[in-house]
C-alpha positions as a LaTeX table, in Angstrom:
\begin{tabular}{lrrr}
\hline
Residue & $x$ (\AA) & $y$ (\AA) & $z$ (\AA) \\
\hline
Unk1 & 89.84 & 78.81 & 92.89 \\
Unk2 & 86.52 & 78.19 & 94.31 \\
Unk3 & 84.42 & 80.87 & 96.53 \\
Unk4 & 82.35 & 79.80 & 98.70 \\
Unk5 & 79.04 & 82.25 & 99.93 \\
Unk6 & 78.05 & 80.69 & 103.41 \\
Unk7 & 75.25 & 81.32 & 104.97 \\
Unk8 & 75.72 & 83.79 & 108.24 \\
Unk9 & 74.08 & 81.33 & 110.63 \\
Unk10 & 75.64 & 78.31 & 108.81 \\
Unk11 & 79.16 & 79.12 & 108.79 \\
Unk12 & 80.17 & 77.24 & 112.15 \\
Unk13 & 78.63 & 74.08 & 110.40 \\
Unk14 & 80.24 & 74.80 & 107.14 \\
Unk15 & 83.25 & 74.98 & 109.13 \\
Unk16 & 82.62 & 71.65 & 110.80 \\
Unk17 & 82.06 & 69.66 & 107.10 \\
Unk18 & 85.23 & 71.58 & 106.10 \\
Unk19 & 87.30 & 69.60 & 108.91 \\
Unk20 & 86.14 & 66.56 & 108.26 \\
Unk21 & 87.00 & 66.99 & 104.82 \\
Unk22 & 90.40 & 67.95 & 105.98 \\
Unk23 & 90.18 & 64.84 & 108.00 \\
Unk24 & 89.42 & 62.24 & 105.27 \\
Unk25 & 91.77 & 63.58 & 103.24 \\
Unk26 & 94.53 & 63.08 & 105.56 \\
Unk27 & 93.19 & 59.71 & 106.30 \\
Unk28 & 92.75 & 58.53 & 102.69 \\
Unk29 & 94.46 & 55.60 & 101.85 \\
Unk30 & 94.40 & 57.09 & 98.15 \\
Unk31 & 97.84 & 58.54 & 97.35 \\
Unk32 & 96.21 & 61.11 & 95.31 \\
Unk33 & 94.27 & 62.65 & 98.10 \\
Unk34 & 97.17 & 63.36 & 99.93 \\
Unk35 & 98.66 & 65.42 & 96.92 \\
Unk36 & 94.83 & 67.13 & 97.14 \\
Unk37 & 95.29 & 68.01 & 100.64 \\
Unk38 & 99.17 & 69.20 & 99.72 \\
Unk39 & 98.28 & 71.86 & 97.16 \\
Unk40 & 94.46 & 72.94 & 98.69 \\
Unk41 & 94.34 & 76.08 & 101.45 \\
Unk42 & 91.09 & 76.97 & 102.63 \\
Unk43 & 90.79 & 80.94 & 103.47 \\
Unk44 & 87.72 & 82.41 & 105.51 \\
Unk45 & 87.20 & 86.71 & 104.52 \\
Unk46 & 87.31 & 89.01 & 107.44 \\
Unk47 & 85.03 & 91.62 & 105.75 \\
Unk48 & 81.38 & 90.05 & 105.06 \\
Unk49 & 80.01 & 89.14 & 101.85 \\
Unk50 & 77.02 & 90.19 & 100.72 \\
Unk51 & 73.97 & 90.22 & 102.69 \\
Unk52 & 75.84 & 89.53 & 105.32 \\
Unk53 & 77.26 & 86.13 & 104.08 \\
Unk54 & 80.74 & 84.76 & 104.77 \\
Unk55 & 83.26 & 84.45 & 102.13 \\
Unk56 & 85.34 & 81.29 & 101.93 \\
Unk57 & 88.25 & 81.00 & 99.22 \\
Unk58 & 89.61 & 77.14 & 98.07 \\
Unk59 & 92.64 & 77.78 & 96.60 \\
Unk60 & 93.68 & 74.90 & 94.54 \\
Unk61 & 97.45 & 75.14 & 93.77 \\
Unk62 & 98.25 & 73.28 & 91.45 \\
Unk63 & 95.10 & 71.59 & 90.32 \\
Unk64 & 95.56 & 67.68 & 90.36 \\
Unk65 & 94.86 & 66.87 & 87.09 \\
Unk66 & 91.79 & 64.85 & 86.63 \\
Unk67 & 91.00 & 64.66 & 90.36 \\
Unk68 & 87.85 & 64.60 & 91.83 \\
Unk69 & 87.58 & 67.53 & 94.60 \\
Unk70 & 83.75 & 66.81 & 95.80 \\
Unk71 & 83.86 & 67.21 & 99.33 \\
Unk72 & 80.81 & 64.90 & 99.45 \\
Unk73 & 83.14 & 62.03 & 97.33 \\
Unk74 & 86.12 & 62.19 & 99.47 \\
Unk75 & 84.08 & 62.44 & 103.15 \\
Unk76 & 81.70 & 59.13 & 101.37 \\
Unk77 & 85.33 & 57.41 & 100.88 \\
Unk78 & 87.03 & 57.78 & 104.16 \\
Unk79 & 83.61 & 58.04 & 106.45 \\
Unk80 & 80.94 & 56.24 & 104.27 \\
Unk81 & 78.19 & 56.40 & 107.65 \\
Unk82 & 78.73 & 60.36 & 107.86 \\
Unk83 & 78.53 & 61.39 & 104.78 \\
Unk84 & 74.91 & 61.80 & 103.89 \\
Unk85 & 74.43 & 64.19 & 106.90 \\
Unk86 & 77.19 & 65.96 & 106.71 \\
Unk87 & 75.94 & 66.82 & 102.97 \\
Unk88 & 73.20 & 68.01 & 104.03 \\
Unk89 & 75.12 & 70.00 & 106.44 \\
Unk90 & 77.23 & 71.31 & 104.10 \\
Unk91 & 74.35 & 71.84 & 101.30 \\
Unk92 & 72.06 & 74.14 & 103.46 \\
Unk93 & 74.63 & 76.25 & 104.29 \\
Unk94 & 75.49 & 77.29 & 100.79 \\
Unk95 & 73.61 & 80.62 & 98.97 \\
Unk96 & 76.47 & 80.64 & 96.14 \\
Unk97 & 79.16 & 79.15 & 94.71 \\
Unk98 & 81.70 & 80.73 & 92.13 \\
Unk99 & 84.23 & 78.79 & 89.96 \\
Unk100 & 87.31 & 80.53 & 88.57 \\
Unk101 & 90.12 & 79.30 & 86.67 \\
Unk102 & 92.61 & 81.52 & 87.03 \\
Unk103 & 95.70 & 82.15 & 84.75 \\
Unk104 & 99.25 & 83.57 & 85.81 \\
Unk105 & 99.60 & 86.97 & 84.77 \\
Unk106 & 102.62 & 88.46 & 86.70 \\
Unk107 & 104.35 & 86.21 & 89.68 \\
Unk108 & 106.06 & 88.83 & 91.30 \\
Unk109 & 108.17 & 85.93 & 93.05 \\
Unk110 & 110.19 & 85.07 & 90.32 \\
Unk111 & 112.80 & 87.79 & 88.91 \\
Unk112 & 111.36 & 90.23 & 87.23 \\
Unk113 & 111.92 & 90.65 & 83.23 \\
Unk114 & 114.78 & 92.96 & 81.78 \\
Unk115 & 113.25 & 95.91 & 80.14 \\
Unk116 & 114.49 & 96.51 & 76.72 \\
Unk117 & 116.40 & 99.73 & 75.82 \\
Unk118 & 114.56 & 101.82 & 73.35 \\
Unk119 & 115.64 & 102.01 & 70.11 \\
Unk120 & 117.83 & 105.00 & 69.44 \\
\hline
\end{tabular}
């Protein structure tokens, strides 16, 4: 999962680069951008972030292994003449980024375990 911390007054750019990602990755001739763009779900948080910054959520599920997710690659591939300003777009309207890796714990979708008796 990545979070992205937007900038207040940048996030209807942000938004913008985000589409055209979405765009290029539907238009990729690449088969493995299309398995990207299968398992990746952009969320936007209602409540604001800190200082007033807006909290966007990637959610990669499941990771391609070994794929490159650079917004800035995949635009460059599918719209080579856009790409450099819609990086800068998409730079200046970053003031954080945070990586997690995230690890099942419980998935409550699956049934759940049988508890064992105690001992007697």
């Amino acid at each position: 999962m990545l979070t992205f911390v937007i900038k207040a007054d940048k996030a209807a750019d942000f938004e913008k680069v985000m589409a055209k990602l979405h765009e290029a990755l539907a238009n990729s001739e690449k088969p493995e951008r299309k398995q990207q763009a299968a398992s990746w779900k952009l969320y936007k948080a209602a409540e604001p972030g800190p200082n007033g910054n807006v909290i966007y959520y990637n959610v990669l599920s499941p990771v391609l292994k070994g794929a490159d997710y650079a917004p800035s690659k995949i635009i460059a591939e599918v719209f080579p003449s856009e790409a450099q300003a819609l990086f800068a777009i998409y730079r200046e309207a970053f003031a954080g980024l945070v990586r997690n890796e995230l690890t099942t714990v419980q998935d409550f979708s699956t049934p759940a375990p049988r508890s064992t008796p105690p001992a007697q």
